[in-house]
PAZASE-115465 format. One record per residue (C-alpha): x, y, z; residue in one letter. Coordinates in steps of 0.5 Angstrom, whole numbers, plus 500, padded with zeros to 3 digits. Layout:
<recs>
XYZa ...
</recs>
This chain:
<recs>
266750754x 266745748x 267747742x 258745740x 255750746x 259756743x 256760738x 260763732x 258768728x 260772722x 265776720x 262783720x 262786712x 267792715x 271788718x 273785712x 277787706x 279782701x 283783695x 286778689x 279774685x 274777690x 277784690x 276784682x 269782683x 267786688x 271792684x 265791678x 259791683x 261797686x 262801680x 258798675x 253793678x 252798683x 249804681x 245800675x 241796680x 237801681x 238805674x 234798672x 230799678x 227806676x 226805669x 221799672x 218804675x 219803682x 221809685x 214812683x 211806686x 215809693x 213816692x 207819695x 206825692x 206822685x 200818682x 201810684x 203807677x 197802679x 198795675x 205794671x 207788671x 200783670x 196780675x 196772675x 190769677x 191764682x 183763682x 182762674x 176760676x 172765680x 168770677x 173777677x 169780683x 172774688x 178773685x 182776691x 188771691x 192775684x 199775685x 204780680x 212780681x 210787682x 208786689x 215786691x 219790687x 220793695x 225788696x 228789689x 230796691x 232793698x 237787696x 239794691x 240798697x 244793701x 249792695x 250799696x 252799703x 257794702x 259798696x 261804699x 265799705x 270798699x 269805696x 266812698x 261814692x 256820695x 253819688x 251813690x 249814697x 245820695x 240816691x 240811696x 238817701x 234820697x 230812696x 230811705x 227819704x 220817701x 220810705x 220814711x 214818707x 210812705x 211810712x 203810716x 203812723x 203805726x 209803722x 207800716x 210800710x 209796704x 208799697x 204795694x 198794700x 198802700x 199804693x 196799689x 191795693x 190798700x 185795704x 189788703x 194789707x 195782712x 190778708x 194773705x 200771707x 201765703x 202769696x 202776697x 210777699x 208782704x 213779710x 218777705x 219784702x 220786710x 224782711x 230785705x 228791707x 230790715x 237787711x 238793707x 237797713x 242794717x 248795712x 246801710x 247803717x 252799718x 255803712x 253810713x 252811721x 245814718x 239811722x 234813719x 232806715x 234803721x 229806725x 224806719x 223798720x 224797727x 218801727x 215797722x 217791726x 215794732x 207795729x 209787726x 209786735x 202788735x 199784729x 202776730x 201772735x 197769739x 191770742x 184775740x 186779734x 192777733x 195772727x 198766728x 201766721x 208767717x 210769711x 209764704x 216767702x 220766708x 225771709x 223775715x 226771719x 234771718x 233778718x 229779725x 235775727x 240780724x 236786726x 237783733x 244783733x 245789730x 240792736x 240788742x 233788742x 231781744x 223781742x 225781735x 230776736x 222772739x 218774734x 223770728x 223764733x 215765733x 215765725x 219759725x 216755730x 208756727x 210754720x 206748718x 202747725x 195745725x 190748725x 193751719x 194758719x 193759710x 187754711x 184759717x 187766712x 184764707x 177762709x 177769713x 178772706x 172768702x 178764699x 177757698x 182753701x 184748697x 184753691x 191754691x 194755684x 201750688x 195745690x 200743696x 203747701x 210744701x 212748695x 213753700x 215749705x 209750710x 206742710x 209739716x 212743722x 219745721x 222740726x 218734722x 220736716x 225731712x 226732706x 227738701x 221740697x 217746693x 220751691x 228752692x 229759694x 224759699x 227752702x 233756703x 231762706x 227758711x 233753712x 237759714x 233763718x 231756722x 238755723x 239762726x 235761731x 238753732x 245757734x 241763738x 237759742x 241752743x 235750740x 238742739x 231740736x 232744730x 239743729x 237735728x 232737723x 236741719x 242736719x 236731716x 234736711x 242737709x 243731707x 237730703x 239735699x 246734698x 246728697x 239727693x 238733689x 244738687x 248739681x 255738681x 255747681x 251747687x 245749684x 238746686x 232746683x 232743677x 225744675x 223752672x 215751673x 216750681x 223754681x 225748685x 225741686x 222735683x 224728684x 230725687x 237724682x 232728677x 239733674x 237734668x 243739664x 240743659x 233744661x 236744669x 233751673x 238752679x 236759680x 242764681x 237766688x 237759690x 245758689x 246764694x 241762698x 245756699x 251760702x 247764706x 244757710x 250753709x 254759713x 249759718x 249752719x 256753722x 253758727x 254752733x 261750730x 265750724x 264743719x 267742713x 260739712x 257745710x 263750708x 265744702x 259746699x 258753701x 265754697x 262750692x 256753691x 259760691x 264759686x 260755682x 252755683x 252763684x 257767681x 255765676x 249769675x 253776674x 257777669x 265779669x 265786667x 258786673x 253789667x 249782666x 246776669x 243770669x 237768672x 237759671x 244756670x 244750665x 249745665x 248744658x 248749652x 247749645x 248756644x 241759645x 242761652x 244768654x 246773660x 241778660x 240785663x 234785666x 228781668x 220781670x 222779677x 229782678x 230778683x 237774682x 241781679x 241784687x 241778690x 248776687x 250783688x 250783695x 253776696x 259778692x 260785696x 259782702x 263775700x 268777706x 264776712x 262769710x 270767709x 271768716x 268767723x 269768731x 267766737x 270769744x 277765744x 276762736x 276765730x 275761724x 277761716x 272758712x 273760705x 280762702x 282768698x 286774699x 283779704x 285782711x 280780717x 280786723x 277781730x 276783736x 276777741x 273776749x 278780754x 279786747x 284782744x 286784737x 288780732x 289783725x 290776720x 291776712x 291772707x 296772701x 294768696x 292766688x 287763690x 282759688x 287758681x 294757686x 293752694x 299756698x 295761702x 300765707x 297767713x 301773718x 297775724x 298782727x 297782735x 297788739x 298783745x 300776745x 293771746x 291764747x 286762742x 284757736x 286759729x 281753725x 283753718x 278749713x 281743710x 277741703x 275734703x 278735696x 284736698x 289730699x 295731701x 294738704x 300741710x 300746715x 306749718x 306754724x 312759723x 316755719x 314748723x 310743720x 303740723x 300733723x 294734721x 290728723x 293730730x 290737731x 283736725x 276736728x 270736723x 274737716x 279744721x 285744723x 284747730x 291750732x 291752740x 296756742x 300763745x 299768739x 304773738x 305779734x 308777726x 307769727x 306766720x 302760718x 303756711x 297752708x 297748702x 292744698x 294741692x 290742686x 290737682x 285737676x 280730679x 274727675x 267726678x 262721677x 254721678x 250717682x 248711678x 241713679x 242721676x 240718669x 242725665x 249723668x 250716666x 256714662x 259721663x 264725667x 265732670x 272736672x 273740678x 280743680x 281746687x 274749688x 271750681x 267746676x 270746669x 267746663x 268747655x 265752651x 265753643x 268758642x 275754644x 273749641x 268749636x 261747636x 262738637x 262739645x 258733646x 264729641x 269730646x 272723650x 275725657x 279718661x 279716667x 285720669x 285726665x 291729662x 293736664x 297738658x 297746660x 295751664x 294758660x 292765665x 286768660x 287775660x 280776657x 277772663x 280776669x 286772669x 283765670x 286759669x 285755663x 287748663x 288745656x 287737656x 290731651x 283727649x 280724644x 273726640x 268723636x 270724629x 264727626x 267729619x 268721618x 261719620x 257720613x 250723612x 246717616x 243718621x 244711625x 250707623x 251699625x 259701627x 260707634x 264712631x 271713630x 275717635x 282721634x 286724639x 284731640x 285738645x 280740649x 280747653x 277748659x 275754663x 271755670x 264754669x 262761673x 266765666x 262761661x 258766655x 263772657x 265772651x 264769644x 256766644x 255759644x 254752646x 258750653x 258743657x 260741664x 259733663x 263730658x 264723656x 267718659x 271714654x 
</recs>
């Protein structure tokens, strides 16, 4: 078999303990982040949404009207965050179940449980459960696909239920949304009374998949395919909706339906538009089904789209969707950095697709950027102490940009949540005679490969501050298979030695992964090592925000400066062409992060006067400028913070 028709598939999350940088990280979810998810859940009023003996709260978050035109007895297409709070409370329950791999905590468990109970209340005989559509708005359910959210709250909630049992050995959640999807089965498809439809959130469909595998139950694994292959055919289902439900069609509050990803077949799509995390999310479940059905059709498609918008329309964090008003994409090299959206969900939606992309082989390609938008575009959305968030992630501050403990759609808090407490299933992959390291970190990962070999294999390492990484596998008897290890694109100069014995690299490396094929034996040792040299980046000239300016990266992280290091004149601040390292400090008070502190030189503006424009640039004087990892920025002292600098 060769290395394109295997099928490789995520570590699952007990398999893997990490330690180091993400175990610190994981420590602050499980006993912080964890239990004030859903504190802030309730206090919204969520779990009386739930409860069918209490009296719905009706309307707590305002309804918008997608139709501000019709008068208030047609207006049928409102929306409000409120109709997914289902979701809110499933991504919560999900970062409990990986929360309780790492640490046992019956408190937590007993919440969650008694949350599943009255799900298990709400549910209707023939399996459907939404809170919204049967507490709120009932009558309405499987009316409008394209705004209401209703597959797209399924969908977290299929997820929640497929690690909660994966954590805790209780079906019952399990068994709650496989009846739910098992009554989907008889609602969508095609033929008399069915609906050729899909959700305008997609969502749905790298849950099914996951439900699939967690199951066996192979209808569920079609009917995600069937929702990836109706998007955007013609007649199109949201025209044919809406006229069903007395809408106008083309009274739709997003005029187009590219912002949410149904304007073209999916395999006919080329470029990435609309709204970034539904992009992602469909991207992600598309790729899935590419893996499980050696579906070359989608592949191809989702390699185009990749590339238009890795190289087009991602911030140097990893970030996407500058724009706040569609919460995605506009033009192509429009990055602006102050006002720049990059919405903490869109980032984590990225690792999500970027690791899935790897479902038909590893490619440095996508592990480069899933690591990039890991430790940059996503982590940054959650506070060090694991207490406060992010929602939009600027490049740029002046200060008046804040973390913040909760949100009226509280969607990133969990979302982050959940990929940090499940960070280790994305380090490693396996195939039956494979096992593939994609990220790196201190963690030990337990596999079990074709023939019931064991392989134990663990990482010792200071990484993502320090590149030695020692690997030790643990075997219970020798076997033949491939170690591919990920070789940065940013590190030159890399090695790798096999018990003490140094590789060629350029020898063994496929698609950016040393693949090492040999007898394995109980207590080998592997060595690898990526220099971490501090490497300027520059911008596309097209990125007009950028030009003339230079950001920092070392090892896999984004550098930036903030005031309370240096003082309020970031923008002052001149970096050369090859920046001078003069220090690296360890932070105490940043979770032991490395601090670089640069020889540069600064604009002075004391001797710039009181005019505001001048015939003469000003002077410049030799300065010190620190540095600290982006995803740290404003757990400390308030203030402005900068990524892009000038390049003088």
């Amino acid at each position: 078999m060769t290395l394109s028709e295997k099928q490789f598939r995520p570590v699952a999350v007990p398999a893997v303990s990490v330690g180091g940088f993400w175990g610190k990280w994981q420590d602050a979810v499980c006993d912080e982040t964890a239990s004030i998810l859903l504190d802030r859940c309730i206090a919204a009023g969520m779990l009386q949404a739930i409860d069918p003996d209490q009296p719905s709260p009706g309307v707590v978050i305002p309804l918008h009207n997608m139709s501000p035109s019709k008068p208030e007895s047609e207006r049928k297409a409102r929306v409000s965050t409120q109709m997914f709070w289902d979701s809110d409370f499933a991504k919560s329950i999900e970062t409990i179940a990986y929360a309780l791999y790492r640490k046992r905590n019956p408190e937590l468990e007993r919440r969650a449980d008694e949350i599943i109970d009255l799900y298990e209340k709400l549910q209707q005989p023939d399996g459907y459960v939404n809170s919204w559509f049967q507490r709120v708005q009932p009558g309405r359910r499987w009316t409008n696909l394209r705004d209401h959210h209703e597959l797209y709250c399924a969908g977290h909630m299929i997820e929640a239920a497929v690690a909660y049992f994966q954590a805790t050995g209780k079906r019952k959640f399990l068994d709650i949304m496989c009846r739910y999807v098992d009554h989907m089965l008889t609602v969508f498809g095609h033929g008399p009374d069915r609906l050729a439809g899909y959700c305008g959130h997609p969502e749905i469909e790298m849950a099914l998949v996951r439900l699939a595998r967690t199951t066996g139950n192979q209808k569920y694994m079609d009917l995600s395919k069937f929702f990836v292959d109706e998007r955007g055919t013609q007649p199109h289902f949201f025209d044919e909706e809406a006229a069903r439900d007395g809408r106008n069609p083309k009274d739709y509050h997003f005029k187009e339906y590219d912002y949410c990803q149904a304007h073209l077949p999916v395999r006919e799509q080329k470029q990435v538009v609309g709204h970034a995390v539904r992009a992602m999310y469909l991207y992600s479940g598309m790729a899935d089904i590419a893996t499980e059905y050696q579906d070359d059709s989608l592949t191809s498609a989702l390699d185009m789209l990749w590339d238009d918008l890795t190289t087009k329309q991602m911030y140097v964090t990893g970030g996407i969707g500058p724009s706040a008003s569609n919460e995605g994409f506009t033009d192509y090299y429009d990055l602006p950095n102050d006002t720049a959206y990059a919405e903490t969900c869109a980032s984590v939606a990225l690792v999500f697709w970027a690791s899935r992309m790897m479902g038909r082989g590893p490619n440095r390609r996508f592990a480069d950027i899933m690591e990039q938008a890991l430790y940059n575009g996503a982590l940054t959305g959650l506070a060090m102490d694991g207490k406060t968030f992010f929602y939009d992630n600027p490049l740029e501050s002046t200060g008046r940009h804040h973390r913040w403990k909760w949100h009226h759609c509280p969607c990133c808090p969990p979302n982050i949540a959940r990929l940090v407490a499940s960070v280790g299933s994305y380090m490693y992959a396996a195939s039956d005679d494979d096992i593939v390291v994609h990220l790196y970190g201190e963690s030990e990962a337990r596999l079990e490969l074709a023939g019931g070999a064991k392989v134990h294999l663990a990482q010792q390492t200071a990484y993502p501050y320090e590149g030695r990484i020692n690997f030790s596998l643990g075997l219970t008897a020798s076997a033949r298979f491939t170690l591919s290890l990920r070789i940065p694109e940013w590190a030159e100069g890399a090695t790798l030695a096999v018990n003490g014995e140094r590789l060629d690299l350029k020898a063994i490396e496929v698609d950016g992964y040393a693949r090492i094929e040999r007898q394995w034996e109980d207590g080998d040792t592997v060595v690898l090592d990526l220099p971490m040299a501090l490497r300027p980046l520059y911008a596309h000239p097209k990125v007009r925000q950028d030009a003339g300016r230079v950001s920092l990266m070392r090892g896999p992280l984004v550098y930036c400066a903030e005031e309370v290091d240096n003082g309020a004149d970031l923008s002052a601040f001149r970096i050369g062409e090859a920046p001078n390292v003069a220090a690296t400090v360890v932070l105490d008070d940043l979770n032991g992060a490395v601090a670089l502190d640069l020889d540069v030189r600064r604009n002075s503006v004391e001797a710039w006067g009181n005019a505001l424009y001048r015939g003469t640039p000003p002077e410049a004087e030799a300065s010190r400028l620190r540095l600290v990892p982006y995803h740290l920025w404003d757990n400390r002292a308030a203030g402005s913070m900068l990524v892009w600098f000038q390049a003088k």
